[in-house]
N, C-alpha and C positions, 0 to 999 in steps of 0.2 A: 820398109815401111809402106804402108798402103796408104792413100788418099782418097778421097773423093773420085769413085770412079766416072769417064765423061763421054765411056763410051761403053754399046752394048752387044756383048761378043755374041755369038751362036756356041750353043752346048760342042760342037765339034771343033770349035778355035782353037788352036796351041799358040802359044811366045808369049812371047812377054810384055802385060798390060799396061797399058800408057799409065795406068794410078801407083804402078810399083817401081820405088825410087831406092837405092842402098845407099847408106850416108856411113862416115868413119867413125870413130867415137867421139872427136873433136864438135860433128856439127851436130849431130844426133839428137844432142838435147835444144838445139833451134828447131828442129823438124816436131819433134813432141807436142802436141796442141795445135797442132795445124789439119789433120787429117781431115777435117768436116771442107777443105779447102781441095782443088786440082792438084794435081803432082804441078804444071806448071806454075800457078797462083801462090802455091806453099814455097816453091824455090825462089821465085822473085819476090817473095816477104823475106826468105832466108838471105839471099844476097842484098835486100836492103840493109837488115841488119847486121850485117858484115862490115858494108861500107861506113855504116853511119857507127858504129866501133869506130872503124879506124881513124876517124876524123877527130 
């Protein structure tokens, strides 16, 4: 899944971009409606609501 990307490569850059995140089927549909967000902005809303489940 792609985010908000927060950084700006040069056309000759290879790897793998700080906005692309692979999630399992389990958290998948957390990560869904976040993308206008950071990769890491959208994982620290996804492990809030993790936590705040659990409780």
């Amino acid at each position: 899944m792609y985010f908000r990307p927060t950084v700006d490569y040069p056309d000759s850059w290879t790897g793998h971009p700080e906005n692309a995140e692979w999630f399992c089927t389990e958290h998948l549909p957390l990560a869904e409606g976040l993308t206008d967000l950071s990769a890491l902005e959208a994982i620290d809303q996804i492990r809030a609501q993790l936590t705040q489940d659990k409780a």
